[in-house]
MIMARBA-827689 format. One record per residue: residue in one letter; x, y, z of N, C-alpha, C, CB in turn. Coordinates in pm, whole numbers, padded with zeros to 5 digits, always signed. Glycine has a CB too. Example, Ala and Ser with C-alpha at 12.3 -4.5 7.8 and 13.67 -1.06 7.14 Angstrom:
REM residues 2
A+01319-00569+00780+01230-00450+00780+01320-00330+00780+01131-00447+00905 S+01285-00225+00708+01367-00106+00714+01290+00003+00787+01408-00060+00572 
//
This chain:
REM residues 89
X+00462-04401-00905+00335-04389-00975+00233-04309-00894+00280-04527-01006 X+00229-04326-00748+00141-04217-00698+00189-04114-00712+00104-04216-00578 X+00299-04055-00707+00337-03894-00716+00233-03854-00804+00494-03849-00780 X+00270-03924-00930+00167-03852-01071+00038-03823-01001+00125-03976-01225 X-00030-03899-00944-00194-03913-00903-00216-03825-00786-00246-04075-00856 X-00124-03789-00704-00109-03676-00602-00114-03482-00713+00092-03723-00504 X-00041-03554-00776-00026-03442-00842-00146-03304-00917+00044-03507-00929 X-00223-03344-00943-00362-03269-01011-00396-03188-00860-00520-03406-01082 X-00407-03305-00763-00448-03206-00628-00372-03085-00585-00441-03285-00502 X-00194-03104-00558-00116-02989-00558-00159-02876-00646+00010-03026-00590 X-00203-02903-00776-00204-02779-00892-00339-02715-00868-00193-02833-01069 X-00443-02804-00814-00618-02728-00731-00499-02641-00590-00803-02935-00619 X-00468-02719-00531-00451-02667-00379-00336-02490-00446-00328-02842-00239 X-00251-02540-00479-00185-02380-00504-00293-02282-00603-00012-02395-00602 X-00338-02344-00689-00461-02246-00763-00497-02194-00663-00590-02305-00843 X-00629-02255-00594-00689-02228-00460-00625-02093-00397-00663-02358-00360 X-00493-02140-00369-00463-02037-00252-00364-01965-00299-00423-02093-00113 X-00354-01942-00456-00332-01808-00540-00414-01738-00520-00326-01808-00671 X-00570-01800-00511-00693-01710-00564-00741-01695-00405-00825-01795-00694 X-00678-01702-00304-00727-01669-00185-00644-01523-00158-00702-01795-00074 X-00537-01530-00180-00363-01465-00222-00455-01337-00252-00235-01551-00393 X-00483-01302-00373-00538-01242-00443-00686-01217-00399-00516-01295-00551 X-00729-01233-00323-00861-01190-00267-00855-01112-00134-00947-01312-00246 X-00765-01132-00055-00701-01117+00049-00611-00978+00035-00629-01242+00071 X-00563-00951-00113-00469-00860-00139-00557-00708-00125-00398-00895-00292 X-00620-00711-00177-00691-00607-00165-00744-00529-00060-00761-00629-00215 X-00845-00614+00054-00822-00550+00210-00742-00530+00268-00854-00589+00294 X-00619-00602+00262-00487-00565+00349-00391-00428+00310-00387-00696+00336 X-00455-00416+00150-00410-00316+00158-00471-00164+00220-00381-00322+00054 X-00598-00181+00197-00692-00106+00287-00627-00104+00424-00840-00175+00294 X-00620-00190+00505-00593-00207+00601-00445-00161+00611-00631-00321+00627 X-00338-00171+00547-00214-00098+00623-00227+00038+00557-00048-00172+00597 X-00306+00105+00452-00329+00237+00453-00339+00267+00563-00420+00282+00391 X-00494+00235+00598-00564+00290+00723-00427+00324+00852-00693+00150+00781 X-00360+00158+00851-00310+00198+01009-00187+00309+00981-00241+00040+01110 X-00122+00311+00838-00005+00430+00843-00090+00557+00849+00107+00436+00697 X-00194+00583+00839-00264+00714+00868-00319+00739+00932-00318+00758+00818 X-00314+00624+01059-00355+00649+01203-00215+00681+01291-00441+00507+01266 X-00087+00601+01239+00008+00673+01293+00049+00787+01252+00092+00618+01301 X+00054+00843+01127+00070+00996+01160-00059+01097+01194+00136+01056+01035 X-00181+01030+01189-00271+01114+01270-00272+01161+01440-00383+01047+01249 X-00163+01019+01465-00121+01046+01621-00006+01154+01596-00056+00892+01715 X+00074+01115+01571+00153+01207+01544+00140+01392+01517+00191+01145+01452 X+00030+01398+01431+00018+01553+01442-00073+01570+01577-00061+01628+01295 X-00179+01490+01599-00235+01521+01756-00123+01547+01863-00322+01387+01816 X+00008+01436+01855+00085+01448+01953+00168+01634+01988+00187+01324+01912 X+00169+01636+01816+00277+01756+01770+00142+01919+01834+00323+01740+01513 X+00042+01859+01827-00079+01989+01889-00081+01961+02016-00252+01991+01833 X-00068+01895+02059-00112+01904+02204+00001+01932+02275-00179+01779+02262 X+00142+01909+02200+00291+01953+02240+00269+02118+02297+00412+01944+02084 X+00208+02211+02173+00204+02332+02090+00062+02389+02184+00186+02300+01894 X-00080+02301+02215-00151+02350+02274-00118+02352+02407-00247+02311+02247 X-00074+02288+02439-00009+02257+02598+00015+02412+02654+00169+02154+02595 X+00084+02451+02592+00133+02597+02600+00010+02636+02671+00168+02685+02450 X-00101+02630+02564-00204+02758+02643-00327+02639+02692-00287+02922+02498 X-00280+02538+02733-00364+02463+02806-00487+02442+02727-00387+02523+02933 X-00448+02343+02611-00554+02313+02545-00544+02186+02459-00586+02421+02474 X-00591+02117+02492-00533+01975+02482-00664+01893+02389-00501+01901+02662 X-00611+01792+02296-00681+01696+02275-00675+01560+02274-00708+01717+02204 X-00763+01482+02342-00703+01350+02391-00671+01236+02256-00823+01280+02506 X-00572+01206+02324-00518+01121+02143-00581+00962+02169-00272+01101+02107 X-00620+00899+02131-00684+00753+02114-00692+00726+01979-00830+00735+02175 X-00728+00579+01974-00742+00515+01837-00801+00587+01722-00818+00401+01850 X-00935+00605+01802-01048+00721+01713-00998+00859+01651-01168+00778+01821 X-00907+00916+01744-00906+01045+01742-00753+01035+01623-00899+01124+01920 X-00689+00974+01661-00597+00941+01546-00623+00888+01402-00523+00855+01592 X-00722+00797+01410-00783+00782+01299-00853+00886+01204-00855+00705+01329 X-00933+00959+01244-01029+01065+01228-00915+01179+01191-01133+01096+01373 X-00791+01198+01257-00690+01278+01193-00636+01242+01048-00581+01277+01281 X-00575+01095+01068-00521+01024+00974-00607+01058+00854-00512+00882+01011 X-00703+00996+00846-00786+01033+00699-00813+01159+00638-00913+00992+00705 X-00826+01232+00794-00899+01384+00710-00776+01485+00768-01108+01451+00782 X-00655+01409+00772-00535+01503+00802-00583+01649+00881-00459+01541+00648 X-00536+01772+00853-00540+01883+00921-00693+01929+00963-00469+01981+00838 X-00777+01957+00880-00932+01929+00911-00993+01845+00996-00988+01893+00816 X-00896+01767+00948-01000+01640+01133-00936+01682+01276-00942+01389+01139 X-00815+01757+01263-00762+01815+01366-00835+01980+01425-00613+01822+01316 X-00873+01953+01302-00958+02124+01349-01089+02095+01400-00995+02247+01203 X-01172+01944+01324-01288+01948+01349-01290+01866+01511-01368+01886+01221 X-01177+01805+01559-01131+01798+01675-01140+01878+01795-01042+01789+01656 X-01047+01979+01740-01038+02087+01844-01168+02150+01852-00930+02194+01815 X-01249+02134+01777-01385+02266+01787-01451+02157+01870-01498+02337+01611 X-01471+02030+01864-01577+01919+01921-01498+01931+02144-01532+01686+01789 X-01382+01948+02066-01288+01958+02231-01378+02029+02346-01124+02074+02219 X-01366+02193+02248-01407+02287+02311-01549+02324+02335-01353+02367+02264 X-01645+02243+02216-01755+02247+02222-01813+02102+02393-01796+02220+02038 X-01690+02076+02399-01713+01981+02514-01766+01837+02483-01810+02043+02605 X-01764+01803+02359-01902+01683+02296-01766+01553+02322-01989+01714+02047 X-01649+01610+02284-01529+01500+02348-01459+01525+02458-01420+01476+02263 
//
C-alpha cells in the first residue's frame, strides 16, 4: 500500500528532471559547438605556424587564439596574424 503513495512523488521527481534534461540541452549544445571549433581552430593555427615557421613567423596557439580561429575560421587567422605583427599579441 505505500508503493501507491510513494508513487505521485516518482512521477514530480522524473517530470522535474525531464524539465531540467531539457533546459540543460540547449547550453551544452552551445558548449560542445564551441569546444569542436576550438579544436580545429588549433588545428589550422597549428597547420600556420607549421607553414609560417618556414619564414619565421609564428602565432602563439592558446585557448583564446584557438577559439577566435574556431568561430571566425580563416579570418580570425588573418586577423591574428596582422595583431601578431602589429605586436598587440
Amino acid at each position: 500500500m505505500e508503493a501507491f503513495g510513494s508513487l505521485p512523488i516518482i512521477i514530480v521527481c522524473a517530470l522535474v528532471l525531464w524539465i531540467v534534461f531539457k533546459l540543460l540541452k540547449w547550453p551544452l549544445k552551445i558548449f560542445w559547438k564551441l569546444l569542436i571549433n576550438m579544436l580545429v581552430g588549433f588545428v589550422i593555427l597549428f597547420l600556420f605556424n607549421l607553414i609560417g615557421g618556414i619564414f619565421s613567423f609564428t602565432i602563439e596557439i592558446n585557448w583564446l587564439s584557438s577559439l577566435a580561429t574556431g568561430i571566425f575560421g580563416i579570418p580570425g587567422v588573418i586577423v591574428l596574424a596582422i595583431l601578431t605583427l602589429m605586436g598587440i599579441i
